[in-house]
N, C-alpha and C positions, 0 to 999 in steps of 0.2 A: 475289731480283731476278728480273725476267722473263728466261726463257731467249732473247726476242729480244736483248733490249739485251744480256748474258750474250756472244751469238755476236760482234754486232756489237762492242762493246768488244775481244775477241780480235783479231778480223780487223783492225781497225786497228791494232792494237799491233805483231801481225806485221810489219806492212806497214811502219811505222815502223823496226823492227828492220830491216828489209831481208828478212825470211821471206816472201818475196811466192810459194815453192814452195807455201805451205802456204794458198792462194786458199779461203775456205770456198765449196763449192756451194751453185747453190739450195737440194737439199734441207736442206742443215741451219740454214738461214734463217728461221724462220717468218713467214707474211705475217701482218699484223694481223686480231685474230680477227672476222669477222662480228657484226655485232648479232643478238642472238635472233631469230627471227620474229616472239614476242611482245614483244619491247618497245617501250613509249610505248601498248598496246593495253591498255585495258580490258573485258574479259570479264561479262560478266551470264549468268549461269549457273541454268538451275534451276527455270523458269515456262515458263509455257504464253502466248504469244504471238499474239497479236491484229492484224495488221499494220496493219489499213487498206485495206486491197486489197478487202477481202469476200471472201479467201480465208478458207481454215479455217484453224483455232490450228496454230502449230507448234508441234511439242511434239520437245523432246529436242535440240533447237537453240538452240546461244547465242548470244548479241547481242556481235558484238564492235564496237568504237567507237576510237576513233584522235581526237584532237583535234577531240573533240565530235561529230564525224558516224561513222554508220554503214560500219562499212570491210566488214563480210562475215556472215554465220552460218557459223558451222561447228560438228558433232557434237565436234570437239577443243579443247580450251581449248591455246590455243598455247604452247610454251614460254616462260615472262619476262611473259607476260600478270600484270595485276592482274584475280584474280579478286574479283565481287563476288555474293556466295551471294541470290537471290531468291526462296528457301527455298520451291520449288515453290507460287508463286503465279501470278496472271495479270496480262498485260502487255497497256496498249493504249497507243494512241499518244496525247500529250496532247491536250485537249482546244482546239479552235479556237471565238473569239468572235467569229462575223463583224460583231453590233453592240451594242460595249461603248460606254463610255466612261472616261476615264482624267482625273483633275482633281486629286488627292491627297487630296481629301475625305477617303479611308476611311484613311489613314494613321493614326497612332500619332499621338495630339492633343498630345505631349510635342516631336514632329519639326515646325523650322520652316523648313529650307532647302528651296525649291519644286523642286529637283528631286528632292530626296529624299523627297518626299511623295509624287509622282510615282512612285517608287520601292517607296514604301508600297502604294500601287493593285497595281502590277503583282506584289509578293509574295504580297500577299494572293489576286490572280487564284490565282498558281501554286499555292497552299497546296492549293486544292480543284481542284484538275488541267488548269487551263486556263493552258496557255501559250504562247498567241500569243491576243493581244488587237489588232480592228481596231475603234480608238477613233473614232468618226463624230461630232466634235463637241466644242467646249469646253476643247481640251487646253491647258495653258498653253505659255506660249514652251518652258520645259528640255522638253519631252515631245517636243519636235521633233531637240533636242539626242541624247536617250536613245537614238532610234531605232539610233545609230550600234553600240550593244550589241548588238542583233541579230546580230553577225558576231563573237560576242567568244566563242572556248570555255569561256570561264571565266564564262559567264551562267548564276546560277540564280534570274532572274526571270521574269516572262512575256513574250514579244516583244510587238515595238508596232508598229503603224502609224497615223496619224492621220490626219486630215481638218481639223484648224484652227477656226476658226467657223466657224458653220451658216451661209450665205450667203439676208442677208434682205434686206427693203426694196425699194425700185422699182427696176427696171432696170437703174439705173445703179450704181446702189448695190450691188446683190444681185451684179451683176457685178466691180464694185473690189474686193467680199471675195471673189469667189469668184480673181480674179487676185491678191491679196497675198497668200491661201491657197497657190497653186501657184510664185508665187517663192519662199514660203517653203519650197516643198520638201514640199505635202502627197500622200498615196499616191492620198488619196478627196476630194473634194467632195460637201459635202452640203448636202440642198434640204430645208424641211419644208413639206409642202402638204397643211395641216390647220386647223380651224377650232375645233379643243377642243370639238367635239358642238355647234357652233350659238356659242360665246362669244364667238370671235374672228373675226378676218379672216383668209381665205388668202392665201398670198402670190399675186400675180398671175399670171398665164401667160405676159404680157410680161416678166416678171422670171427664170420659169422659162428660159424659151426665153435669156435675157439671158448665165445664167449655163452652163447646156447649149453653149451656143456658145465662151464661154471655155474652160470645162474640153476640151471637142472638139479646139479649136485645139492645149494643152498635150497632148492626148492620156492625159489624166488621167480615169478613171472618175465617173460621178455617182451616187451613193447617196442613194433619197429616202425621205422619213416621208410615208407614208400612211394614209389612213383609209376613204377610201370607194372602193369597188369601180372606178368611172368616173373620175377622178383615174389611179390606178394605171393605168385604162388606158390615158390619154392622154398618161402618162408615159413609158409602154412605146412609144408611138409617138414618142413627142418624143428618144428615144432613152436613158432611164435605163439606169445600168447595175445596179442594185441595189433591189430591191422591201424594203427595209429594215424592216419592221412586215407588221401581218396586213390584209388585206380584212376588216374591223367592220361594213360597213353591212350590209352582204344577202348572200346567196349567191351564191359567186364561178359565175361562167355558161362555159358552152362556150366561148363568143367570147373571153371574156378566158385562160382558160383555153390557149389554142389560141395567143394570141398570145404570153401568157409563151412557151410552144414555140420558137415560130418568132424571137423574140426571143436564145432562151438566156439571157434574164436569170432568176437565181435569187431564189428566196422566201424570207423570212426572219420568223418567226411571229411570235416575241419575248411568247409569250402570259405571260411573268412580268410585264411591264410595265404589263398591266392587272391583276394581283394589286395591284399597290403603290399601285395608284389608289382600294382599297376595303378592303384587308382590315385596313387600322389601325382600321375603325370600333370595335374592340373588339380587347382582346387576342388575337394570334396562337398559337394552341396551340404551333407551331413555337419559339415565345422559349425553352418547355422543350426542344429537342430537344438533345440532347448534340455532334451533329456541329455546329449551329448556334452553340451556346455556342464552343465549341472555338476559335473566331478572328473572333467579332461585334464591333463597336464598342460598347462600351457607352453611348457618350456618345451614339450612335443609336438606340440599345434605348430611352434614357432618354427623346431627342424625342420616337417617336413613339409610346412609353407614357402622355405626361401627359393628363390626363382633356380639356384643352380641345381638344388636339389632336385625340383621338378623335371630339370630339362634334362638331366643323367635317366630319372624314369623314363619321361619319353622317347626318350633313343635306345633305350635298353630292348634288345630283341629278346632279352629274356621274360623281359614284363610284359610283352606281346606273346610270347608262347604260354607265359599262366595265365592271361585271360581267356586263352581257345582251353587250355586247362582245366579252370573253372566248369566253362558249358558241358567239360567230359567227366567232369564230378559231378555234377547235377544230373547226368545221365544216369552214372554208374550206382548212382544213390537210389533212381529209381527203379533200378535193376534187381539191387542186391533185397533193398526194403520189401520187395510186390514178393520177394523171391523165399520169403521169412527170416533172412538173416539178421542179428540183430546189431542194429545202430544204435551204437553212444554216442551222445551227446560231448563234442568238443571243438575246439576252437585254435589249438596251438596259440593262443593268445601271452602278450609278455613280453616278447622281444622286442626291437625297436619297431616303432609304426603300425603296432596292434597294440589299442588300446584297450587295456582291461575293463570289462566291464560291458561297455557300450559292443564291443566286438561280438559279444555271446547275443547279444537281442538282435544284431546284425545275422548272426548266424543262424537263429529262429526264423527270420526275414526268407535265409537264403533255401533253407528248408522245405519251405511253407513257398516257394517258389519251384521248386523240386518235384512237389507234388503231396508233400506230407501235409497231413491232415492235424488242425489242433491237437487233438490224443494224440497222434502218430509222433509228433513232437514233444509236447508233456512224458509222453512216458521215456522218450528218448532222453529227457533231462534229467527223470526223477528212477525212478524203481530200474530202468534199464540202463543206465548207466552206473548205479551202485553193483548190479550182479556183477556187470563187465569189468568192472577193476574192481572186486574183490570188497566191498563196504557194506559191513552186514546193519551199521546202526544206524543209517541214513537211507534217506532215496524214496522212503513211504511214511505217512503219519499213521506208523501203525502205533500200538501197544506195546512199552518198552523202548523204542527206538526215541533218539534225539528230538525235540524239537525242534527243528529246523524249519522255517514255513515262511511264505513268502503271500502280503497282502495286497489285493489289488482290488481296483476301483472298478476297473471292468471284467467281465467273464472271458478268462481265457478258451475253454472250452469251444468257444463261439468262434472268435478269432483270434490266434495267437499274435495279432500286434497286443490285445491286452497287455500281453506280460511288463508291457514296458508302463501301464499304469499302477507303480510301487508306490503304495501309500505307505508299508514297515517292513521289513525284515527284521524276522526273529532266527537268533541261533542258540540252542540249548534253552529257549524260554525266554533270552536276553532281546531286548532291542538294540539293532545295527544302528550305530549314528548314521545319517542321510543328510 
């Protein structure tokens, strides 16, 4: 029996007796013991850490985490702490999508409840290290619902935020979706002001400005799909909050250049996006790669393998004009980057024939081909693309914020093909199934 209860049982019996001489002192009382320092703390122990800051690796420092967020580092693993050994690897902070999309498509084709499809998307993000996804687009109603997880310590999928439908049509219209969007509770409104290279109609500029004015009123950001250099700029004046795609047509100029600046609105390449616009003409040597097998759709693999499939891309003169495309986003990337503007980190990943997950290490690829440098890319995924779409609790392993963290075998720092050596993803402290 505990020697308190032990003291306490005497001293009443006494007292009962009438022995009230024999009163026990404080001291032989004991107060009830302290909780450890370390209990409820989970300890990560044993890697070389990356924070996000664009500070150097910490090294020799552990990650301690308290009900999912960040409580401290410290050189001592606390007493009552759960240790979890990270077997002297590297740690960076997950990865941020500033423009995904999230619809359930990539889910498991066995799974038919729409929010759990939903759920399927945001696994799959997390599996290849990206967990927090800002979906611009198409999300079904549960995806609105899910959001509420974001604050749950017990998440290990990838955060969400969404934008609703793409707000289209004349004025009036473009504006009723862009207002049922924001009663329902969306983070972003989104504009697309593109022509498919000559196919289609743009949406109008009465429509732009229609729905610009909505979103203003609610105080809700607007995130738009661009293509031509002059667009982007008069979006930048119309007040966008998001350059969501690359400058395609020509080489991005001083002027616009200078206005992104003076704007603070951030760039966002998304150079995968024209990959999936050409490279089914013919099988993708990628279908062999083993990180890609490891968590592909196969019933994806299988569309956009069939020979008619193929032979509609390679006749398509519009899949020949996104791959000159492309080489003018890899330009324009090196323009805007050298130029200080800041690049997040995104992919437009989700729709048909971008596959989630594998697309975003593709996109690190295409970066890192660009001219960006390891950090130059790390920080585009982490701490810079949280400021750029608005996520105060992610994007760094600071103090307070999420655990979020993503472990690898190799040093990305060094070369960012690393990041594709995923030994765990952790979300809120949790391990991602892989």
């Amino acid at each position: 029996m505990n020697r308190f209860f032990v003291l306490v049982s005497v001293s009443l019996l006494l007292a009962a007796c009438g022995g009230g001489d024999a009163e026990t002192t404080p001291a032989e009382v004991e107060a009830p013991q302290a909780p450890l320092a370390g209990a409820g703390i989970v300890a990560f122990t044993g890697a070389a850490i990356w924070d996000g800051t664009g500070s150097a690796l910490r090294y020799n420092e552990n990650l301690l985490v308290r009900d999912g967020r960040i409580e401290a580092y410290s050189a001592e693993v606390p007493d009552g702490a759960e240790i979890v050994d990270l077997g002297g690897n590297w740690v960076v902070p997950g990865f941020i999508n500033s423009h995904g999309h999230v619809s359930g498509r990539w889910a498991a084709d066995g799974v038919t409840d729409p929010a759990e499809r939903v759920k399927g998307d945001l696994a799959l993000y997390a599996r290849y290290g990206v967990t927090s996804v800002v979906s611009l687009g198409g999300e079904p109603p549960e995806a609105f619902a899910l959001r509420a997880m974001n604050d749950d310590p017990s998440l290990s999928h990838a955060r969400l935020r969404v934008a609703g439908e793409v707000a289209v049509g004349d004025p009036a219209a473009a504006a009723a979706i862009a207002r049922a969007n924001i009663e329902n509770g969306a983070d972003w409104i989104k504009l697309r002001v593109d022509d498919n290279l000559g196919t289609g109609q743009k949406m109008s500029w009465a429509a732009v400005q229609a729905v610009i004015t909505a979103a203003n009123a609610a105080d809700i950001p607007v995130a738009t799909h661009i293509f031509y250099l002059d667009d982007a700029a008069r979006l930048l004046e119309m007040g966008t909050g998001l350059i969501a795609h690359s400058v395609r047509d020509r080489v991005a100029t001083d002027e616009f250049v200078q206005a992104m600046l003076d704007s603070g609105v951030c760039y966002v390449p998304t150079l995968t996006r024209e990959v999936s616009t050409f490279v089914y003409a013919e099988r993708p040597g990628w279908f062999d790669d083993p990180f890609f097998l490891e968590a592909a759709k196969q019933s994806e693999i299988d569309r956009v393998s069939q020979p008619e499939f193929m032979a509609r891309v390679a006749a398509s003169p519009t899949a020949a004009g996104y791959r000159n495309a492309l080489v003018q986003a890899q330009d324009n990337l090196r323009i805007v980057l050298g130029s200080g503007v800041p690049v997040a980190f995104g992919t437009d990943t989700g729709p048909a024939g971008r596959f989630l997950g594998y697309f975003e290490h593709m996109e690190f690829d295409l970066m890192a081909e660009a001219g960006m440098t390891p950090r130059e890319i790390l920080l585009s995924a982490t701490s810079v693309a949280a400021n750029c779409v608005h996520l105060e609790d992610v994007g760094t392993l600071e103090t307070g914020k999420w655990a979020d963290f993503v472990v690898l075998t190799e040093n990305p720092t060094q070369d960012i093909g690393a990041l594709r050596s995923i030994r765990d993803v952790y979300i809120a402290g949790n391990a991602v199934q892989r």
